[in-house]
C-alpha positions as MATLAB code, in Angstrom:
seq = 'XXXXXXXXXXXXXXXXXXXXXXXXXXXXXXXXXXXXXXXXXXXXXXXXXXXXXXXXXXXXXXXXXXXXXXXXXXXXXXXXXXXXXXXXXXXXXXXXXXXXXXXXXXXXXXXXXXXXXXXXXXXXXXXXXXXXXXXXXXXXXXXXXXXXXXXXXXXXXXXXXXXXXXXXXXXXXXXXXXXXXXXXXXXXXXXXXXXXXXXXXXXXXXXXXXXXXXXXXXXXXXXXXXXXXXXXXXXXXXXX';
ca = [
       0.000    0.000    0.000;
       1.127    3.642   -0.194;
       1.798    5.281    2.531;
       0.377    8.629    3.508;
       1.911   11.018    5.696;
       0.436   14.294    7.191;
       3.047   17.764    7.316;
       2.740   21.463    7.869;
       3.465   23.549    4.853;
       6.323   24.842    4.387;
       6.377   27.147    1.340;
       9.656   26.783   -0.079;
       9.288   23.093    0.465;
       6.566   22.264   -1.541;
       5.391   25.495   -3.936;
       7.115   26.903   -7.143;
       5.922   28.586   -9.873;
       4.894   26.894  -12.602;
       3.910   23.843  -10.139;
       0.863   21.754  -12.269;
      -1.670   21.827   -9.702;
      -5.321   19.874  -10.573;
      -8.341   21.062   -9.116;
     -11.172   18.932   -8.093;
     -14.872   20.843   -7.095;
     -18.280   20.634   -7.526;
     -19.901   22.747   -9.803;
     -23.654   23.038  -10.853;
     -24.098   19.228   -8.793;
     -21.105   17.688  -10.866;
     -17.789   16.709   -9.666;
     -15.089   17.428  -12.456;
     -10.618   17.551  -11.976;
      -9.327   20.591  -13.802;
      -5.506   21.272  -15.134;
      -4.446   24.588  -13.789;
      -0.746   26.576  -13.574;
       0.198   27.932   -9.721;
       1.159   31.539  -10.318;
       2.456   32.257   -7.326;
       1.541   32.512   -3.127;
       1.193   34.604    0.087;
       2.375   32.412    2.895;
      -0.390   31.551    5.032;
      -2.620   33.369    2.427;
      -3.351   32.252   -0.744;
      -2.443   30.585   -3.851;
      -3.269   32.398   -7.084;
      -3.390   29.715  -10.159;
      -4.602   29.845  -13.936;
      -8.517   29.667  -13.986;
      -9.119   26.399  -15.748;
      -9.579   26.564  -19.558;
     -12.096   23.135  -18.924;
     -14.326   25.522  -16.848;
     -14.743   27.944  -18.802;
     -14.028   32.061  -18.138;
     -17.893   32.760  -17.901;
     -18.783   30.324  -15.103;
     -19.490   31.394  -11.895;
     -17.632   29.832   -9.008;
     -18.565   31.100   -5.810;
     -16.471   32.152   -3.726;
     -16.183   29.354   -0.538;
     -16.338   26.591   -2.623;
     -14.383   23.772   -1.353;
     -12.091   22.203   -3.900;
      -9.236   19.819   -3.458;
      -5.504   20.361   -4.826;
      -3.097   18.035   -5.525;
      -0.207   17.781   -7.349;
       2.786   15.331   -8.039;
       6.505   16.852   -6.563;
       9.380   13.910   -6.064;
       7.500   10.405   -6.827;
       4.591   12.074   -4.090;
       0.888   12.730   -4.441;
       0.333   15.640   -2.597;
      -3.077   17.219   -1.760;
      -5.049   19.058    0.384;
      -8.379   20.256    0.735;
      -8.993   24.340    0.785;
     -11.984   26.570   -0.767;
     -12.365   29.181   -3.069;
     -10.965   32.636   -1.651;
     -11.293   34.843   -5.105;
     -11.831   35.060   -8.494;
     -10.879   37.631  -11.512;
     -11.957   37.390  -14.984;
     -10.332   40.581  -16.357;
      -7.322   41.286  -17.632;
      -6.160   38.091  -16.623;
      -7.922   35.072  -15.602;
      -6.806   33.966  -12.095;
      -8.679   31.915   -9.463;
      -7.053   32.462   -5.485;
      -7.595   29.591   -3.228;
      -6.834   29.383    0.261;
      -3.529   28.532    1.722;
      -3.215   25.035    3.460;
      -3.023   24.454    6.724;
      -1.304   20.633    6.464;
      -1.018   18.701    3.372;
      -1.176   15.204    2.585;
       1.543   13.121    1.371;
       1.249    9.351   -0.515;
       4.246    7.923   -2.080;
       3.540    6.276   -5.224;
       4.809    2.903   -7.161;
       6.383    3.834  -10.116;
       2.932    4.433  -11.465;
      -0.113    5.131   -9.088;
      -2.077    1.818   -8.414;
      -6.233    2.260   -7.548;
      -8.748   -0.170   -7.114;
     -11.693   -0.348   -9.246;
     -14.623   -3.144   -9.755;
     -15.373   -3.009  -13.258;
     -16.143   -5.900  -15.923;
     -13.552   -6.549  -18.244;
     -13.692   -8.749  -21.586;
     -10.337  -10.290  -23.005;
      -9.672  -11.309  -26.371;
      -6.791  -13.748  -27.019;
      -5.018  -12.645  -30.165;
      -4.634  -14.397  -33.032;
      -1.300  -16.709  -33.168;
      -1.932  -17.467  -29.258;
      -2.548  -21.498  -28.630;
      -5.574  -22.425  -27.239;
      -8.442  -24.733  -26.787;
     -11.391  -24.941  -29.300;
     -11.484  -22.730  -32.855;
     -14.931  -20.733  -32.371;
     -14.753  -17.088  -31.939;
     -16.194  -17.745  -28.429;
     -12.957  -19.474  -26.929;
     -10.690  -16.774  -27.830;
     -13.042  -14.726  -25.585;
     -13.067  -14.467  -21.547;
     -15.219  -11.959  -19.438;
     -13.642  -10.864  -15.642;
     -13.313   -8.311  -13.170;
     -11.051   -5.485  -12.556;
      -9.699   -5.223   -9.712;
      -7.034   -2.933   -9.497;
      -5.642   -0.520  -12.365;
      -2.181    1.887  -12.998;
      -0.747    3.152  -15.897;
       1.164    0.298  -16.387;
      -1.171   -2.711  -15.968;
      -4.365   -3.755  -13.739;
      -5.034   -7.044  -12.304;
      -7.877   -8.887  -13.107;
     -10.120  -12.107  -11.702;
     -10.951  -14.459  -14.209;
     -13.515  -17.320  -13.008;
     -12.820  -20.678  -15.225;
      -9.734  -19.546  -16.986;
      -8.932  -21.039  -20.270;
      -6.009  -22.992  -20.410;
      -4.584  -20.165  -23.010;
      -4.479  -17.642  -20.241;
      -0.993  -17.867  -18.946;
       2.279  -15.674  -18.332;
       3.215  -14.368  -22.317;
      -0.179  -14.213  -23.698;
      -1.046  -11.382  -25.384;
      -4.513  -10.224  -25.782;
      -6.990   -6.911  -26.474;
      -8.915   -5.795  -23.385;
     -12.191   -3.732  -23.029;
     -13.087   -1.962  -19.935;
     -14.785    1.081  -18.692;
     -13.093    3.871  -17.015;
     -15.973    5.038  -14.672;
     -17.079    8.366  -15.927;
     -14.880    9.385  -18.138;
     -14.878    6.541  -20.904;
     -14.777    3.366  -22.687;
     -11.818    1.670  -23.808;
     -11.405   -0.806  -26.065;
      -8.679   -3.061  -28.160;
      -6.058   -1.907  -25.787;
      -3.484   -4.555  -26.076;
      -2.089   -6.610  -22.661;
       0.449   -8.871  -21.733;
      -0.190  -11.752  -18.967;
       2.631  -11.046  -16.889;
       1.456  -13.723  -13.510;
      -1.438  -16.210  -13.385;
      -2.522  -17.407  -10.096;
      -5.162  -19.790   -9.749;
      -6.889  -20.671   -6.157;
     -10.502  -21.804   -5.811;
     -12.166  -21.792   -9.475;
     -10.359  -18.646  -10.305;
      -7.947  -17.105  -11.937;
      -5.867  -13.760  -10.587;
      -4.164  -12.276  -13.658;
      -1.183   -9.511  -13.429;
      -1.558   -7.674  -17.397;
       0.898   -5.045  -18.230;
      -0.266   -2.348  -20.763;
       0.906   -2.096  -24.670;
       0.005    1.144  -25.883;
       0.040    2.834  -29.411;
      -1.040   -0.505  -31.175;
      -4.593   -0.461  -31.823;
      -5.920    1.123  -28.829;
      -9.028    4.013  -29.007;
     -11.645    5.411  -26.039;
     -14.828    6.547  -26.321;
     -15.061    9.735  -24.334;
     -17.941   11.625  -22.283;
     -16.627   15.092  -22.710;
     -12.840   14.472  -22.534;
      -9.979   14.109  -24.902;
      -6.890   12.925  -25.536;
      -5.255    9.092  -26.160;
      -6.349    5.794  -24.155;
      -2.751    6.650  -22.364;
      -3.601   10.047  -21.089;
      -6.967    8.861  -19.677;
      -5.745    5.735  -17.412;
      -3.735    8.648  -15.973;
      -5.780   11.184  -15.615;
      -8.638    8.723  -13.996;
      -5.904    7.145  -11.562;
      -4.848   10.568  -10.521;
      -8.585   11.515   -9.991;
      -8.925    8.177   -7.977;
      -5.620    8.595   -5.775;
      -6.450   12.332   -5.171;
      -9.932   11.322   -4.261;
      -8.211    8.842   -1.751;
      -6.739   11.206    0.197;
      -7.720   11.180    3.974;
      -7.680   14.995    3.608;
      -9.656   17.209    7.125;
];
């Protein structure tokens, strides 16, 4: 597990301009993460940081809305939760949010590993061995249980014999919220069978034949395992 630690702020320790900073609040009844740019600081004060292109300049965000920041700085996720001090739209626009009082630490894995519970369907590609010729045995439904950038583990009930350590195979899965993804291309790294099931270890293959379907968000099938992972560790946080 990572481990999360609990420290008073001390500016020069963990602020610089330029820092990448996301945002996560509630606006209009919907949760969203936003990219943002930290400006600069008044210790104790306030942070002043790029208003978010995603939210657009015209929204109103009132101020003493509570938002959560977090940020990556030497292999850490750090975060902590604040509120909305103030807000300009003209010449520049700039959002100020409060200062923290303690931050949150969690040192990561190499890439940040969150549970999830979502159904997954595997396709064994074409060249593997296995049982059988019909489309149907090159096909095996399961869970997700955990997911990173670099792989996700996943429980398999009644494994094929073709599942094993070196096959390679397309997954499909949904990334809660944000999107669908499908043909993204996997590697059986461990296979561990106990009781009727199968735990698999897959490690990622990008820029094959991988694609998303997206619910208001861009970018590659890369970009959004990180961006929901981030959103999931952030949200993890055992922020006061």
């Amino acid at each position: 597990m990572n481990d999360i630690t609990t420290t008073q702020p001390v500016p020069a320790s963990f602020l610089t301009v330029g820092l990448s900073l996301k945002l996560s609040l509630t606006l209009n009844g919907q949760k969203g993460m936003y990219g943002s740019t930290l400006l600069g600081w008044k210790d104790y004060a306030w942070l002043v940081c790029e208003w978010p292109l995603q939210i657009g300049h015209g929204t109103e965000i009132p101020v003493g809305t509570a938002c959560t920041v977090s940020y990556l700085h030497d292999g850490k996720l750090v975060g902590y939760r604040t509120e909305v001090r103030d807000m300009l739209t003209s010449p520049v626009p700039l959002l100020f949010i409060a200062f923290p009082q303690s931050v949150e630490e969690m040192h990561l894995r190499k890439h940040t590993r969150v549970s999830s519970c979502e159904p997954v369907v595997l396709e064994r590609l074409d060249g593997e061995s296995g049982n059988g010729n019909s489309a149907s045995s090159k096909i095996v439904g399961g869970l997700l249980q955990n997911l990173s950038l670099g792989g996700c583990s996943v429980v398999v009930p009644q494994a094929p014999a073709w599942i094993r350590p070196g096959t390679r195979m397309r997954m499909e899965f949904e990334l809660a919220g944000l999107g669908h993804v499908t043909n993204l291309t996997g590697i059986v790294k461990t296979a561990d069978a106990r009781e009727g099931t199968s735990s698999l270890g897959i490690e990622f293959r990008f820029q094959e034949m991988e694609y998303i379907e997206y619910r208001g968000w861009g970018g590659s099938v890369r970009q959004a395992i990180e961006q929901w992972t981030t959103q999931k560790a952030t949200d993890s946080l055992p922020l006061q």
